[in-house]
N, C-alpha and C positions, 0 to 999 in steps of 0.2 A: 404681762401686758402693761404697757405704761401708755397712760391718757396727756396729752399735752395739753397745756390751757392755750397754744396760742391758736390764731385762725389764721391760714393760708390764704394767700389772692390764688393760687392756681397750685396744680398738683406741679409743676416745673420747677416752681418756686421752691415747692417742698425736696423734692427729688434731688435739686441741686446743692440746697441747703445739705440734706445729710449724703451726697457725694461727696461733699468739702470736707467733710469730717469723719469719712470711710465707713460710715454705716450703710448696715443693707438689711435690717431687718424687713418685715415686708409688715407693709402697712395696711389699716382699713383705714379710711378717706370716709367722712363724714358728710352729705352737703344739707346741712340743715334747711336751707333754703326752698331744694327740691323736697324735702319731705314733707315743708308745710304746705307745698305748691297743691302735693299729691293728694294731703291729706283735705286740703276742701275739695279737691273733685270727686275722691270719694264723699264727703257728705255730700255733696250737690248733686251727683248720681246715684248711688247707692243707697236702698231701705236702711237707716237705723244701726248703722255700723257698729260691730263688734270689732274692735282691733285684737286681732290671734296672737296674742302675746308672746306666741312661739316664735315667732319670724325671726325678732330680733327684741331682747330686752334691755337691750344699755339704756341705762337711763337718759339720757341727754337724748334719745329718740322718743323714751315716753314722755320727756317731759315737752318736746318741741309737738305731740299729736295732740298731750291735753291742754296747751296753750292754745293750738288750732280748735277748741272746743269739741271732741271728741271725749268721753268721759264713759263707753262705756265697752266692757274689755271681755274677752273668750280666753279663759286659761285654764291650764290643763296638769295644776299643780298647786302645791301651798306656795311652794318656793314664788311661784307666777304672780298667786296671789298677793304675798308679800312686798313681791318688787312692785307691782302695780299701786296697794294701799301707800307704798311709801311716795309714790312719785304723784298720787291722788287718792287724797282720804275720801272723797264724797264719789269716789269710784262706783260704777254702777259692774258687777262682775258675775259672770256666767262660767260657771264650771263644766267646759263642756266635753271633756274627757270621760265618753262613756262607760268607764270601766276605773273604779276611784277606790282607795280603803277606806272602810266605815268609820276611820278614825279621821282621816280627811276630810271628808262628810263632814260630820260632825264638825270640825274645828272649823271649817270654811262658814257654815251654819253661823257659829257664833260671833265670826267676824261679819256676819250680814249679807253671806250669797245664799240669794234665795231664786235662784234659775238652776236646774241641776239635768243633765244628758244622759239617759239609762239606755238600755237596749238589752235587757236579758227582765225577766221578774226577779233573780235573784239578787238584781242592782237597782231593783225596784223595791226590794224589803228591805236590803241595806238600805236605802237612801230613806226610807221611810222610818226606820231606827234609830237615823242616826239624826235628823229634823224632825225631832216630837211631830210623828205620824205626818209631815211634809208640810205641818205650819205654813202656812203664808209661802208656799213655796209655787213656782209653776216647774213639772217636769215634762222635760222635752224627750222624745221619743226618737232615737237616729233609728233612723231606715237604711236599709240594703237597699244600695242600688245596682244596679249592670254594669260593668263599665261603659262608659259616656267618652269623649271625645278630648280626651287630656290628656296632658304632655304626659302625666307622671300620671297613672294610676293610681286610686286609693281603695279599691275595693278588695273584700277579701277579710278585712282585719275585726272590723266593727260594724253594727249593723242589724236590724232585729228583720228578719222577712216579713214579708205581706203579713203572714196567720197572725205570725208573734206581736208584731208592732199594732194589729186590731185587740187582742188577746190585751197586750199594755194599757192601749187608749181607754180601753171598756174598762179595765179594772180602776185607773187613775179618774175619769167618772163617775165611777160607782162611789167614788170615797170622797166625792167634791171639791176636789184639788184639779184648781187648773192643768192643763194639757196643751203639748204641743207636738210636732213633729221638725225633723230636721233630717238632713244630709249632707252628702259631700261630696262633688261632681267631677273630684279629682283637680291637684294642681296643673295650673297654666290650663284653661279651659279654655280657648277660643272659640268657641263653638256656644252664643245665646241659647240656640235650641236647644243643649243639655239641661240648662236649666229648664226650658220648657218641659221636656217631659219629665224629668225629677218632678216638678210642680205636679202634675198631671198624676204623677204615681204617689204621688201625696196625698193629691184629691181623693182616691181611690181608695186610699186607707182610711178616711175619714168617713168618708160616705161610707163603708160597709164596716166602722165603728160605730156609726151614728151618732158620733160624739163630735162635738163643734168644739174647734182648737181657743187655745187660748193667744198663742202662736207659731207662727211658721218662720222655721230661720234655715236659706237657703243658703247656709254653708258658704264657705271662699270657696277658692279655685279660678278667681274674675284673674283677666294676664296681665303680668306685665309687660312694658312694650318693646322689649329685647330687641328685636329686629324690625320694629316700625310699620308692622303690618297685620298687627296684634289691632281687631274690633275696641272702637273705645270705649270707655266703660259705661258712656253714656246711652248708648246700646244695649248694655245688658241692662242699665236699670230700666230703659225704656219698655224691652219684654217682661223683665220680672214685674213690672207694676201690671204691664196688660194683663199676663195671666192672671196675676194672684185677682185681677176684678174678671175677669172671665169666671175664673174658680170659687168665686164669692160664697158661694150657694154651698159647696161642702166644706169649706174653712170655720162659717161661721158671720153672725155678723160682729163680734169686738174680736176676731183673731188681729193681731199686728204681724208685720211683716221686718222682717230682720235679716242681716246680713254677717260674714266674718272676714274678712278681708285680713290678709296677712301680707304674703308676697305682694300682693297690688300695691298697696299702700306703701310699703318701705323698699323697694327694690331699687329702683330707681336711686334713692337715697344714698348709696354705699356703692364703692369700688376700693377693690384691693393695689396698692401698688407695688409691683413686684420688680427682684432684679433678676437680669437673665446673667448664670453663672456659666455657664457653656451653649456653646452653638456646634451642631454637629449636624452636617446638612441640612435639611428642612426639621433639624427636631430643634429647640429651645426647654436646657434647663433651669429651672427656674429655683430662689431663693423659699420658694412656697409651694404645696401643690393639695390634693383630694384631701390630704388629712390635716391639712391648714386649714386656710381663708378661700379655697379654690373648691372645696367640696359639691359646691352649687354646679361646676362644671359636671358631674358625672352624672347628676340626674336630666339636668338638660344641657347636653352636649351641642357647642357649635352656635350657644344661643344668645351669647353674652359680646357684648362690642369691645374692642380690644385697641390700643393706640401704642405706640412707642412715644415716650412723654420727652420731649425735647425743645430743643430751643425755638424752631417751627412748630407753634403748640399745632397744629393743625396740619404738620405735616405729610401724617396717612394720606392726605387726598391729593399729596404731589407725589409725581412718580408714581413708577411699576409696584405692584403690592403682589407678597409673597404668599402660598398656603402656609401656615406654620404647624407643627405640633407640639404639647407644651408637656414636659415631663418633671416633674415635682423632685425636691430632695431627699427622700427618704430611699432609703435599698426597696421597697416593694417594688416590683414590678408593673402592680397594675394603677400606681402612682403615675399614671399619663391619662394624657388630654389628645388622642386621634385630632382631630380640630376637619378643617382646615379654619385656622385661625387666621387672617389675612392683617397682614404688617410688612413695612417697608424693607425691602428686600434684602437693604443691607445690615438690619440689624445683627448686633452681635455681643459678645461677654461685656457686662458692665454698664447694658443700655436698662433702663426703667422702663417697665409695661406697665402700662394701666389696665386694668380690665372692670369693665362699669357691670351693674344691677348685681353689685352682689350685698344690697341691703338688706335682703333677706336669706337667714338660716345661718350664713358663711360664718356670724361670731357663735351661732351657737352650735354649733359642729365640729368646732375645732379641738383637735385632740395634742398631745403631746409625744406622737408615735415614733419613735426612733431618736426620741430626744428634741424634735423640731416642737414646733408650734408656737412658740413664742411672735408675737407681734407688736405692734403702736397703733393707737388710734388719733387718729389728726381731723381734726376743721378744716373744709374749706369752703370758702365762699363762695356763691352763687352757684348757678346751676349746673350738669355735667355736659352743654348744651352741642361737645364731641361727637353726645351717642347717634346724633342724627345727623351730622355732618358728612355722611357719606363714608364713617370710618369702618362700618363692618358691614361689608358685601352680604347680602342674603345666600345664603348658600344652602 
């Protein structure tokens, strides 16, 4: 991976630049701009953000959210940890990986996280082991939920039932240590009302704990706007405030309300820019693919805007536009993109694709499978303002 210090005026710019000079590594495209855009609308909609540190950790993105004043972070590792303190020492951080070693515990403890995510009792006596009896701690309780209404599912994995997560609440209680609950509604949720009844099934554990929370943190899963017709965020914060005062009465009255936002917040931010090495009908092989910077494509398929980067920066929206499918360089086979990916019909070997919202996950996914994976990360200025230009048809 090589980081360039300089900043691009446009990805054309960039593209041409290393045509001249016969490079084709494939790139991730930075736009600093749009993630500080992002990251007030998350604060100015969203309860008390957790930035999921999972999304994306390059530094030059944590340092552009806690310049945006954001300062308080959901990670799911030491390593997370680390990168975090290093990029902000007066970090506020929640360990919210409910399934941790006791030695992790512990070390996180003495670097000063005192929020911790349990769902079993047996990560309730570690956690209590490993933070002299949960000190100054509040533990948050994930709940199982049903699957709700998201692109990507996340149920199944983590999660304590109705019995277990009353069973937790009551005992954390019993020992005078703050209490919370939390969940996880699945990534890319367009659907408010998932959060609605999550809330509601929240309620429900509390009121037959009889235990009043310390807090409620209703998990990520808010969308990003891939195709433009993604509820804006203002929206869900507007139901999560109603409920959580609807639901007053079993929360508690000093419960606070919290949030984790990952995908939302940096998606937007990053696009891959790739070269196409062959053209073979309607398929496109590409310099890149699933087990690079394209990984994003396979969980949601078909959802990501796409341009041919050229001297008409804005060209997609002239002329006839093609379905494409986009097949990756490695020998696997299920290193392909079905699509219909839609680009100017005459694209062919040697043209630059862009392909936008893949700020999150895409750097941390990337593997080295068949020898590939290598890439460059680049600056560029201003916003990706493409992805709404009418360049990727709803389909």
């Amino acid at each position: 991976m090589m980081m360039e210090k300089s900043v691009w005026k446009s990805t054309l710019q960039l593209a041409t630049h290393r045509q001249s000079g016969g490079e084709a590594v494939p790139i991730f495209c930075l736009y600093p701009q749009a993630l500080s855009q992002q990251t007030r609308r998350i604060k100015a909609h969203l309860p008390n953000p957790f930035y999921a540190v999972k999304a994306n950790t390059l530094s030059s993105v944590l340092d552009c959210i806690v310049a945006e004043g954001v300062h308080h972070f959901d990670v799911a590792s030491m390593l997370e940890l680390h990168t975090v303190l290093k990029a902000d020492k007066a970090a506020v951080c929640a360990f919210m990986n409910p399934v941790k070693s006791e030695t992790d515990i512990g070390d996180a403890y003495k670097l000063g996280v005192r929020s911790f995510a349990i769902d079993s009792l047996d990560e309730l006596e570690k956690t209590l082991r490993a933070t002299e009896g949960g000190a100054g701690c509040t533990l948050i309780v994930r709940m199982a939920l049903a699957p709700k209404q998201s692109e990507y599912d996340m149920t199944g994995k983590f999660g304590a039932s109705q019995a277990e997560a009353i069973v937790l609440l009551q005992r954390i209680a019993a020992m005078g240590i703050p209490g919370g609950l939390t969940f996880h509604v699945g990534s890319q949720c367009e659907h408010p009302a998932s959060f609605v009844e999550a809330m509601e099934e929240a309620a429900q554990v509390a009121r037959l704990a009889g235990a009043a929370l310390a807090v409620l943190d209703v998990g990520g899963g808010f969308p990003a706007g891939y195709r433009g017709i993604e509820p804006p965020l203002a929206l869900f914060g507007q139901v999560i405030a109603e409920t959580f005062a609807r639901l007053s009465s079993a929360f508690g009255p000093d419960c606070t309300l919290q949030c984790e936002p990952g995908r939302s917040l940096v998606a937007e931010a990053g696009s891959a820019l790739v070269r196409v090495q062959l053209r073979r009908g309607n398929t496109l092989f590409l310099n890149d693919g699933l087990h690079g910077l394209l990984s994003d494509l396979r969980w949601l398929p078909r959802f990501h805007p796409v341009r041919r980067v050229s001297e008409a920066e804005f060209e997609s929206q002239q002329g006839p536009l093609t379905g494409f499918s986009l097949a990756g360089p490695t020998c696997d086979s299920g290193d392909y993109m079905r699509g219909p990916y839609f680009l100017p019909h005459d694209v062919d070997a040697g043209d630059w694709i862009e392909i936008g919202f893949l700020g999150a996950y895409c750097l941390e996914l990337v593997t080295p499978f068949n020898g590939f994976g290598n890439y460059d990360i680049e600056t560029i200025e201003g916003v990706p303002s493409w992805h709404s230009a009418g360049t990727n048809p709803v389909n």
